[in-house]
C-alpha positions in Angstrom: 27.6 77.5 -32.0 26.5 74.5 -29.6 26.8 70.9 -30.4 25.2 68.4 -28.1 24.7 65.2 -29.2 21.1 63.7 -28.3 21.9 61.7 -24.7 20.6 58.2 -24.3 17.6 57.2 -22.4 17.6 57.7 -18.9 15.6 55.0 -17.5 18.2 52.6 -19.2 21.0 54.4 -17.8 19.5 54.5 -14.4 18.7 50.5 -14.3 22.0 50.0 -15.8 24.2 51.3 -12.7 21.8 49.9 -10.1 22.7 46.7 -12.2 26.6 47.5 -11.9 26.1 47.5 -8.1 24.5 44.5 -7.7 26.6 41.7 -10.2 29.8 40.7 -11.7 32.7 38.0 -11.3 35.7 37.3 -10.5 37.7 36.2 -13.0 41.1 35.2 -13.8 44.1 36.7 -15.5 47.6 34.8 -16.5 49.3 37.7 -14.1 48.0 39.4 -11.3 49.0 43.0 -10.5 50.7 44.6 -7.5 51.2 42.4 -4.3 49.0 39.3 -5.5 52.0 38.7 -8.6 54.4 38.4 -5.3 55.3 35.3 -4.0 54.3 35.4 -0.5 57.3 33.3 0.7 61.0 33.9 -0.2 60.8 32.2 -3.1 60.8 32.3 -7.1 58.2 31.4 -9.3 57.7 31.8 -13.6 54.6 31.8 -15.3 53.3 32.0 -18.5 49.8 32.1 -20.2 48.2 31.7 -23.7 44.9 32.5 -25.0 43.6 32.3 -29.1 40.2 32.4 -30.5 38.0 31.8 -33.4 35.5 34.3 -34.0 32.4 34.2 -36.7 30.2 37.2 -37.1 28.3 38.7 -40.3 30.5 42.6 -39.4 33.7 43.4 -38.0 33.9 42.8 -34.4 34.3 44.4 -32.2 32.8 47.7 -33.4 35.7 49.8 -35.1 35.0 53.3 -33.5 32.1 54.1 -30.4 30.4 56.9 -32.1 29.4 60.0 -29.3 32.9 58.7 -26.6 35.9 60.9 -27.0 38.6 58.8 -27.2 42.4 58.9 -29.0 40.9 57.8 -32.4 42.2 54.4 -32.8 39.7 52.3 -34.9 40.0 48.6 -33.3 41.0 45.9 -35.3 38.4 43.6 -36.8 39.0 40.2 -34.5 37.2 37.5 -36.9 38.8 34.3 -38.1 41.5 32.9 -35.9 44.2 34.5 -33.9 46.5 34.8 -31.2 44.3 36.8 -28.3 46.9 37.5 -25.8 50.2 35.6 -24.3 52.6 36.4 -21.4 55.5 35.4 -19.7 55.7 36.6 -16.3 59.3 36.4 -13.7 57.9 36.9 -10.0 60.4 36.6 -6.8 60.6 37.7 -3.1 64.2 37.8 -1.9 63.1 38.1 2.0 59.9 39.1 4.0 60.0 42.3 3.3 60.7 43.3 -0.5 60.0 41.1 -3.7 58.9 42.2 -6.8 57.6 40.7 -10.8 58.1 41.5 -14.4 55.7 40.4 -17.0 55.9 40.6 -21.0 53.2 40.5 -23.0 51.9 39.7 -26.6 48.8 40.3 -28.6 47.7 39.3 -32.1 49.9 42.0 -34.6 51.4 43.6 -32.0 55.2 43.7 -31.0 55.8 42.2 -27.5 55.6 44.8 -24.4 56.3 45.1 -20.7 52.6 44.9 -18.9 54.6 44.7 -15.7 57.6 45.5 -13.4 56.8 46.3 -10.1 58.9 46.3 -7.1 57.8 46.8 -3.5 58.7 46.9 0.0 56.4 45.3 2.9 56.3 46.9 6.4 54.4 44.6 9.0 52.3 46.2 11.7 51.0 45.5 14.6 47.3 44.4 13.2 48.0 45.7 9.3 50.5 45.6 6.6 52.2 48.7 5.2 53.2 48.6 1.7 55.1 50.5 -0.5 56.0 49.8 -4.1 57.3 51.6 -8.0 57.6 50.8 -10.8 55.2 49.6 -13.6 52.0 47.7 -13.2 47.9 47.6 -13.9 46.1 50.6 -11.8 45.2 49.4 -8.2 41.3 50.1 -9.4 39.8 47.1 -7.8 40.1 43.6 -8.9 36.2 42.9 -10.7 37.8 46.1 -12.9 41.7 45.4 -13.2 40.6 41.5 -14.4 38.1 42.5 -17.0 39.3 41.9 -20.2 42.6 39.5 -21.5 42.3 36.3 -19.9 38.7 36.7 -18.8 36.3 34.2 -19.0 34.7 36.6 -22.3 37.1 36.8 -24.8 36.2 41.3 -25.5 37.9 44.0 -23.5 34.4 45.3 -21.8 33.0 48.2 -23.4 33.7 50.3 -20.5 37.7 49.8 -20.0 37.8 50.3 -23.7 36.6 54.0 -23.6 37.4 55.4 -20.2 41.1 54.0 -20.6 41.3 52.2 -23.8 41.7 48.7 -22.1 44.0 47.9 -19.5 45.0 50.9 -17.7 48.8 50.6 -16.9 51.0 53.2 -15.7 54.1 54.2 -13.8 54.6 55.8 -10.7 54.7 55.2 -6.9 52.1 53.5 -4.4 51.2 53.4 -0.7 49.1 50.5 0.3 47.5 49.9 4.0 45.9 46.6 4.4 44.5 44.7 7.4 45.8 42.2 9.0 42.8 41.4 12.0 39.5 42.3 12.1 39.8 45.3 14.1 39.5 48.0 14.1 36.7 48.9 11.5 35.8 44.8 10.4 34.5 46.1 6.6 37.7 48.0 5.5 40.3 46.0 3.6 42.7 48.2 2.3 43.3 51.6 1.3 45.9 52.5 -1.6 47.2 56.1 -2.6 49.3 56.4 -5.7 51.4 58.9 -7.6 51.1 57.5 -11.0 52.8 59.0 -14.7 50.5 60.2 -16.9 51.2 58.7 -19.8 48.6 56.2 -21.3 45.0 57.5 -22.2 43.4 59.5 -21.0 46.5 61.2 -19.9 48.7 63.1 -22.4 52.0 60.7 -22.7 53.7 64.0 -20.6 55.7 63.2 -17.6 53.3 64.7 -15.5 51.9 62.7 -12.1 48.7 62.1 -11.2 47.1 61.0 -7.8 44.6 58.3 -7.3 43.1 56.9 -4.6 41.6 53.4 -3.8 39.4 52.0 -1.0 38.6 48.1 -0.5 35.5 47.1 1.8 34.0 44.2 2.8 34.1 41.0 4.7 33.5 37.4 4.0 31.3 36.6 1.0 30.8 40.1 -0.1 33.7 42.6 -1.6 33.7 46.3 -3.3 36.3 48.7 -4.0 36.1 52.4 -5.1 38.4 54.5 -6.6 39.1 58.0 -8.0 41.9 59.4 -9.9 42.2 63.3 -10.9 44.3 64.3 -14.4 45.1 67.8 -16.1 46.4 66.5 -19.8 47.6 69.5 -21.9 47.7 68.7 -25.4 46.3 65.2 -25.3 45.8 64.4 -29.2 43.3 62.0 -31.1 42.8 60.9 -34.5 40.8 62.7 -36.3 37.7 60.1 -37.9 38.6 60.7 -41.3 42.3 60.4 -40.5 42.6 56.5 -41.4 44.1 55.7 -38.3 44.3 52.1 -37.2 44.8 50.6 -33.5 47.2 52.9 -31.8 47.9 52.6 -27.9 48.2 55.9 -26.0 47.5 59.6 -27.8 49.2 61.4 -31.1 51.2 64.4 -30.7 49.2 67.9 -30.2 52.8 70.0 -30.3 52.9 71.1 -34.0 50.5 70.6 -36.7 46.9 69.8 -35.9 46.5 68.4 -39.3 43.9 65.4 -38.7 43.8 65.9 -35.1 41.5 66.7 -32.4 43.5 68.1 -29.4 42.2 68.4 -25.5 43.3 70.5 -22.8 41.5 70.4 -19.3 40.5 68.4 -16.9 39.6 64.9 -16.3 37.9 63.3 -13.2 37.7 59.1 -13.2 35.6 57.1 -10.6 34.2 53.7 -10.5 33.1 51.3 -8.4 33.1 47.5 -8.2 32.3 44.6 -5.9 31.8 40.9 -5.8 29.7 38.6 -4.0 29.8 34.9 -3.4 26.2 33.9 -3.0 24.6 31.3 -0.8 23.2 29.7 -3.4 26.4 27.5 -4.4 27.6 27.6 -7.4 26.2 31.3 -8.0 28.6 34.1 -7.8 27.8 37.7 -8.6 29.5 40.7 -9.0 29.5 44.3 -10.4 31.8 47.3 -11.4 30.5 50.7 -13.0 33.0 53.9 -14.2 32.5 57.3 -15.0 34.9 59.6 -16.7 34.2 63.5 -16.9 36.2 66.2 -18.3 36.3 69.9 -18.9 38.5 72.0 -20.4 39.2 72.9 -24.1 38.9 70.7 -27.7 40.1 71.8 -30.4 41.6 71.4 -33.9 42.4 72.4 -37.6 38.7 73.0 -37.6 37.6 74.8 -34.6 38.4 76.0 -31.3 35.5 74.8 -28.3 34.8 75.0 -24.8 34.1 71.3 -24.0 32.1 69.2 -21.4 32.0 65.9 -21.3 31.0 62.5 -19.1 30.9 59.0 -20.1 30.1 55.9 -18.2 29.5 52.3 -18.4 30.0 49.5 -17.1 29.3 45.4 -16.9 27.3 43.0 -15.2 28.1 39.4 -15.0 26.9 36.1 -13.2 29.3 32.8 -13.1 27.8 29.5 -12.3 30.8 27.0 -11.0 29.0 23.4 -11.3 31.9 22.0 -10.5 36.0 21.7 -11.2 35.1 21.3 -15.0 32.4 22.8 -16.0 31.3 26.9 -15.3 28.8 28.9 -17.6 28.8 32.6 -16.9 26.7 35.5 -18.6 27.5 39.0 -19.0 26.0 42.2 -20.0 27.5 45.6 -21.2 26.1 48.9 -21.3 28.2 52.6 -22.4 26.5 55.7 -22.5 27.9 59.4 -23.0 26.6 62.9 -22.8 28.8 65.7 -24.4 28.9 69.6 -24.7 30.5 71.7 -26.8 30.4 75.3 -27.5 32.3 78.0 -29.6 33.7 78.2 -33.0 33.7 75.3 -35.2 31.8 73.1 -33.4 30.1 71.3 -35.5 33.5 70.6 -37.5 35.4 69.7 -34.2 32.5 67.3 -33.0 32.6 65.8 -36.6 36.4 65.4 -36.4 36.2 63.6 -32.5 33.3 61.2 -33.8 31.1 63.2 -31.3 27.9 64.1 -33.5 26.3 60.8 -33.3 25.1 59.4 -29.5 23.8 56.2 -29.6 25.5 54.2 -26.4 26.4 50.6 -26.7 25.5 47.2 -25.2 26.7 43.9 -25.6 25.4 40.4 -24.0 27.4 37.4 -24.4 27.2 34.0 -22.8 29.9 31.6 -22.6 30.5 27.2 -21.6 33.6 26.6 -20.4 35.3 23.0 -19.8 38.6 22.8 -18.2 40.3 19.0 -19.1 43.3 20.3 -16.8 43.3 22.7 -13.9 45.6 25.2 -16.3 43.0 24.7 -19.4 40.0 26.0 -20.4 38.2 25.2 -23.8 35.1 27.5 -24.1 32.1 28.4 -26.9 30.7 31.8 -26.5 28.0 33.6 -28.3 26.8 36.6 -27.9 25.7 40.4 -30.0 26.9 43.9 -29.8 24.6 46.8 -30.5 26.4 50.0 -31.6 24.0 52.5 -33.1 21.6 50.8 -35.5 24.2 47.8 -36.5 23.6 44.5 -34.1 26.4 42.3 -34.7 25.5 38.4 -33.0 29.0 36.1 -32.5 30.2 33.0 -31.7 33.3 32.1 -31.1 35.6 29.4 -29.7 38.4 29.9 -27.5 41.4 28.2 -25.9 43.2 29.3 -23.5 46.4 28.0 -20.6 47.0 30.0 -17.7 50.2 28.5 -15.4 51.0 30.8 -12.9 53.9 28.5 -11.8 55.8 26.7 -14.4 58.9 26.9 -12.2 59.2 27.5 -9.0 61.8 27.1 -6.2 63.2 28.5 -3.1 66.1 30.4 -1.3 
């Protein structure tokens, strides 16, 4: 038996990723990742940030499950009312000009404390570039518009596409080589190039040991910025909650090795790209930006239900524009789009697309427009309002949000 979930339009998917390429923005986070968390001089530094929120909406927000994207079957918690959105407390040093490092600890509202960060690396200088190698832990050199999507953005909702493709903030383990320029020459419009050796342990990798490569490219010069990437994983066993399982917000994949009691288990393939750039316009105070990511995997799905041969791809992405007017005040506006295709054939289908919340296709889009005053350099205060569309049910919010970002509470020198 075959069960293919109707695809959404075309035309809106097409207009959507020439959209990705075109707008975005930078924003800001209370930690950077890899080299940017380092102090560039010998030198110390701690840090610490703290966002919360009050949300209003008619239905929970934001949407519990995306119908039609395979995912690890964790039902996101309902974010009305008021709550803690994220906090961390980040240690950052370089001991000399040639090796530093930084561990960051993070919070979010229900959720024990965990390490986002601790990354160590060594700095090789060149004759015209800089050589780089670091370990440890630490958000997925993906490009920056991607990486800073999300906690501590100027919108207060992971972006519908980091939520599928890697169920938020992708962090990982493992091992990376970074080349970046240090003059103009040669070849003025490449930045940087990174190759990793990462663990394959958060979604959509299967919690194994098992290492994956990935590969990033920066471009550009001046005003304008992008970055690509690509990453290539073979899970085995690489569970999800089944949709009538009752499963709440979980972080990484169940267990496929015994029972597949309220599971739905994949084994295969999976290929992840995206693409992401920035651009600081000439019309002052306009900046724009853009990233778009795409996830495909083959291989086999299966469960208490059924045993298929499975094909799948999902993308999205976001588009934002920021207007700076000056220190104060900004006003940005973003929009979301998520769209999937998927294939399966063999026995049980029907039961195993059921189980994987893949029978239903609808997409999903979200707009959301935000006012943000900062009384302090290290304080916004924003009022956002926006809707998310997932299936038939539109769900409009506002919400009001505080947030303190201090990237140097202490400081010093050696």
């Amino acid at each position: 038996m075959t069960c293919l979930p109707t695809p959404s339009s075309p035309t809106r998917s097409s207009l959507e990723w020439l959209l990705a390429l075109c707008m975005l923005t930078g924003t800001a986070q209370a930690h950077d990742s890899g080299e940017a968390a380092i102090p560039s001089l010998p030198g110390w530094r701690i840090g610490a940030g703290l966002a919360g929120e009050y949300l209003d909406a008619d239905q929970p927000y934001p949407a519990p499950t995306l119908p039609g994207v395979l995912g690890n079957g964790s039902r996101y918690d309902d974010e009305r009312g008021w709550r803690l959105e994220h906090a961390t407390v980040e240690l950052a040093a370089r001991l000399n000009p040639w090796f530093g490092g930084h561990v960051a600890v993070g919070w979010h509202s229900g959720e024990k404390a965990h390490v986002e960060a601790a990354w160590f690396e060594g700095t090789f200088p060149l004759e015209s570039t800089d050589l780089a190698f670091g370990a440890g832990r630490d958000t997925m050199p993906i490009g920056e518009v991607i990486e800073t999507g999300g906690h501590f953005d100027r919108f207060l909702t992971m972006p519908l596409a980091k939520r599928a493709l890697f169920d938020g903030d992708w962090q990982e383990n493992g091992f990376n080589l970074r080349w970046q320029r240090g003059s103009d020459e040669p070849w003025p419009w490449l930045r940087r190039v990174d190759l990793g050796v990462w663990r394959s342990d958060a979604f959509p990798g299967d919690g194994s040991a098992d290492l994956f490569p990935m590969l990033r490219v920066g471009l550009g010069r001046d005003a304008l910025r992008a970055d690509v990437f690509y990453a290539h994983l073979e899970p085995q066993r690489r569970g999800a909650f089944a949709q009538n399982s009752g499963a709440g917000h979980v972080h990484g994949s169940p267990d496929c090795e015994g029972a597949l009691t309220q599971r739905v288990c994949f084994d295969g393939k999976v290929e992840l790209a995206g693409v992401s750039g920035s651009w600081a316009t000439p019309f002052t105070p306009l900046t724009l930006s853009g990233a778009a990511l795409l996830r495909h995997e083959v291989g086999a799905l299966y469960g208490e239900n059924g045993d298929t041969r499975y094909r799948g791809t999902t993308w999205g992405g976001w588009a934002q524009g920021t207007w700076q007017f000056d220190s104060r005040w900004e006003a940005a506006l973003r929009y979301e789009w998520l769209d999937a295709d998927q294939d399966l054939r063999g026995p049980g289908a029907t039961s195993v697309a059921r189980d994987a919340n893949l029978l239903d296709n609808p997409g999903a889009t979200r707009v959301a427009m935000m006012v943000g005053w900062r009384p302090w350099h290290d304080v916004l205060l924003s009022i956002e309002a926006g809707s998310e569309q997932v299936a038939d049910a539109h769900n409009p919010y506002v919400a009001l949000r505080a947030m303190w970002q201090m990237p140097e509470l202490w400081s010093g020198g050696w």
